[in-house]
C-alpha positions as CSV (number, residue, x, y, z in Angstrom):
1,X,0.0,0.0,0.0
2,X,1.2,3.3,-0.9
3,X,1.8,6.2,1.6
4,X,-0.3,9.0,0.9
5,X,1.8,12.2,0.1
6,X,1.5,14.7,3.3
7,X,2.4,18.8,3.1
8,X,2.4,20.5,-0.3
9,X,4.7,20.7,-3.3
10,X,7.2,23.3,-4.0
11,X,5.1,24.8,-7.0
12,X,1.8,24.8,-4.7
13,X,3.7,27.3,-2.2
14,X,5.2,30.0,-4.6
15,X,2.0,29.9,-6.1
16,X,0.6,31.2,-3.1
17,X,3.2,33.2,-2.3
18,X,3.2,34.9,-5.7
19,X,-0.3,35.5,-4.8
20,X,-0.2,37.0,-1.5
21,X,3.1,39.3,-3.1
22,X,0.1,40.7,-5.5
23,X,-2.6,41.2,-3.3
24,X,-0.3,42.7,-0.9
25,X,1.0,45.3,-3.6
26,X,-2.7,46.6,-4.7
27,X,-3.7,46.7,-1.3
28,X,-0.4,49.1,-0.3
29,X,-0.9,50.8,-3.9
30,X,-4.9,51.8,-2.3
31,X,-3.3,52.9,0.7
32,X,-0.7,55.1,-0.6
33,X,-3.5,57.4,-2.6
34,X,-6.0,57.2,1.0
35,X,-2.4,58.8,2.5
36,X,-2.5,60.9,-0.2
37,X,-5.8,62.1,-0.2
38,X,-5.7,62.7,3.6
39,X,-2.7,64.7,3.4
40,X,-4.5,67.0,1.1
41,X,-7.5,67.1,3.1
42,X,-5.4,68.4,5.5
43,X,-4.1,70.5,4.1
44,X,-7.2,72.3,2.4
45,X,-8.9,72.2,6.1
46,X,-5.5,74.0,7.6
47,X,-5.5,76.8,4.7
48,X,-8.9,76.9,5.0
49,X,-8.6,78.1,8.8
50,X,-6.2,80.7,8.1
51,X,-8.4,81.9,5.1
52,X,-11.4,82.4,8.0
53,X,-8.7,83.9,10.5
54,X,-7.9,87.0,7.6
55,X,-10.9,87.5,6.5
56,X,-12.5,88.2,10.2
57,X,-9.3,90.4,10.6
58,X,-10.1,92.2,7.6
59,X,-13.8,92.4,9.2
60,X,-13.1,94.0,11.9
61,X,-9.7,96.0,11.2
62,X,-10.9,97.1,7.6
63,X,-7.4,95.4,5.4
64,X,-5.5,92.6,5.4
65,X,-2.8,91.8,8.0
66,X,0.9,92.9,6.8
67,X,2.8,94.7,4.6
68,X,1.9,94.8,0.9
69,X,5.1,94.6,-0.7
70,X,5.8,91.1,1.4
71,X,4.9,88.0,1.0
72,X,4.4,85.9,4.0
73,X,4.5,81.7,5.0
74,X,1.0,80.8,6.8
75,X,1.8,77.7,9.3
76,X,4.9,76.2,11.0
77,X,7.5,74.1,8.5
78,X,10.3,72.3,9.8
79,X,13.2,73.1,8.2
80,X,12.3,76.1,6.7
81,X,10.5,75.1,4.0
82,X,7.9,76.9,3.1
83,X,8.9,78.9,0.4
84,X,9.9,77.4,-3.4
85,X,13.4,78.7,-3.7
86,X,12.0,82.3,-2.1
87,X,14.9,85.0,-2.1
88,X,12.6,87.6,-0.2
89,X,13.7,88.0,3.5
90,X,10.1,88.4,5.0
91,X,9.0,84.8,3.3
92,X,9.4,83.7,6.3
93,X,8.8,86.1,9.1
94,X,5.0,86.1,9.6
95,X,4.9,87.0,13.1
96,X,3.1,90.4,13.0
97,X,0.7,88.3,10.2
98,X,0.7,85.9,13.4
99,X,0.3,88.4,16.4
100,X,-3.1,90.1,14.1
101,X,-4.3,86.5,13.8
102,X,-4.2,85.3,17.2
103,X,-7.2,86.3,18.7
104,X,-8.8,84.7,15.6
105,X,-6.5,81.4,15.4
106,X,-4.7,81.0,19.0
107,X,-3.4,78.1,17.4
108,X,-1.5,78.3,14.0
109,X,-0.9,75.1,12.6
110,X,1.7,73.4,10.7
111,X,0.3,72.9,7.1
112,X,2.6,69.5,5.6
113,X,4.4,71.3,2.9
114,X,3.8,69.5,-0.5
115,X,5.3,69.2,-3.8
116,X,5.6,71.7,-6.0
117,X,5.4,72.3,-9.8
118,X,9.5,72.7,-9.7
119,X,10.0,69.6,-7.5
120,X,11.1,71.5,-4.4
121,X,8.6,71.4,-1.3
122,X,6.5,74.6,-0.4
123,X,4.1,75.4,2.0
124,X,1.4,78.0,1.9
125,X,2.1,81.9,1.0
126,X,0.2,84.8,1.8
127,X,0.3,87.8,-0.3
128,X,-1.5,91.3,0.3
129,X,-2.7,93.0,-2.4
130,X,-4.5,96.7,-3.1
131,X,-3.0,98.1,-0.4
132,X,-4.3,95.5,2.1
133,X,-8.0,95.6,0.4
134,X,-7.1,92.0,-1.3
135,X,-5.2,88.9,-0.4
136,X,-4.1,85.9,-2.3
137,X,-3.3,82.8,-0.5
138,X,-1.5,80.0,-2.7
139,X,-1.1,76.5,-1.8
140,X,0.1,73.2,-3.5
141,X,-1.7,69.6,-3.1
142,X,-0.1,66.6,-4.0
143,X,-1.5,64.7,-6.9
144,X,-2.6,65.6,-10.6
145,X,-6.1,65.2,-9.8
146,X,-6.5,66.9,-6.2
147,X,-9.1,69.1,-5.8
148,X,-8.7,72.9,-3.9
149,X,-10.8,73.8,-0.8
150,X,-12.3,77.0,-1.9
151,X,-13.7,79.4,1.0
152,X,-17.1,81.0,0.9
153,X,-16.2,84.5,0.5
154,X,-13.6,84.6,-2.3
155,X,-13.4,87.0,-5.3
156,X,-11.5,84.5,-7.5
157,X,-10.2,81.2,-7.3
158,X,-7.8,79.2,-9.7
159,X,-7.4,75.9,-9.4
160,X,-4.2,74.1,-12.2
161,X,-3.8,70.3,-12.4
162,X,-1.3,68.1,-14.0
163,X,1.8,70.2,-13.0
164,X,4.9,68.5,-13.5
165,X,6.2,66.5,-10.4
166,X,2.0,64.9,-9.8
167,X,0.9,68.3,-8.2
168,X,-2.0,70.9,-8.3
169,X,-1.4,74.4,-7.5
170,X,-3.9,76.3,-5.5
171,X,-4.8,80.1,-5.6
172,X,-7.9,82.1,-3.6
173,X,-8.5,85.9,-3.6
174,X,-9.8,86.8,-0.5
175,X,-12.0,90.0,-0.6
């Protein structure tokens, strides 16, 4: 009488370990654009706040927060890097943009820098414009197909996808 094989052959196992190796990948590849898409949720919802903060300073003070001829870095970046190759000395010293915000946002937070058209990492910048009448704020999001938060009271808004380096550039007018 023969012996009846026990365990499993050599072929059986790499065929289920070839196909645990590809279910693992598409599962990882769905999480890496849910970690992508949460990071620029984020990051919407922390410009957003800022976007609320200026426009109840303008409210009550009548203009924007700042100097006009500078252009300033809205959260907290380690290592300095909000700004896409920024030469301008005040690109990132926001702290009287900071002190006129802080009864409105005690808390500033720390927007996660993202990828920019030139491959470098930036933040979010704040520019004043019309002698403190108009404000731009101009983020990037991470992915070709991201979509901009856009607040309520804005007077134009521009929204570019398919930059190089899988990025989307983000621009409001605040009025």
């Amino acid at each position: 009488m023969l012996n009846p094989k026990k365990g499993f052959t050599l072929i059986e196992l790499l065929v289920v370990i070839s196909i645990i190796g590809i279910l693992s990948s598409i599962i990882l590849a769905g999480l890496q654009v849910s970690r992508t898409q949460a990071k620029n949720t984020a990051r919407n919802s922390q410009v957003m706040e800022y976007a609320k903060a200026l426009m109840l300073y303008k409210n009550q003070s009548g203009i924007f927060p700042g100097n006009p001829l500078y252009f300033y870095c809205l959260g907290q970046y380690p290592g300095n890097l909000c700004g896409d190759n920024l030469t301008d000395n005040h690109a990132n010293d926001a702290d009287g943009v900071k002190a006129a915000l802080n009864p409105y946002l005690p808390s500033f937070p720390q927007i996660t820098p993202a990828r920019s058209p030139s491959g470098t990492f930036t933040g979010a910048l704040y520019v004043i414009q019309n002698a403190g009448l108009n404000a731009t704020i101009i983020w990037n999001l991470d992915g070709k197909s991201a979509t901009c938060a856009r607040p309520a009271s804005t007077k134009d808004f521009f929204q570019t996808n398919n930059l190089g380096n899988d990025s989307t550039n983000c621009r409001v007018v605040l009025e």
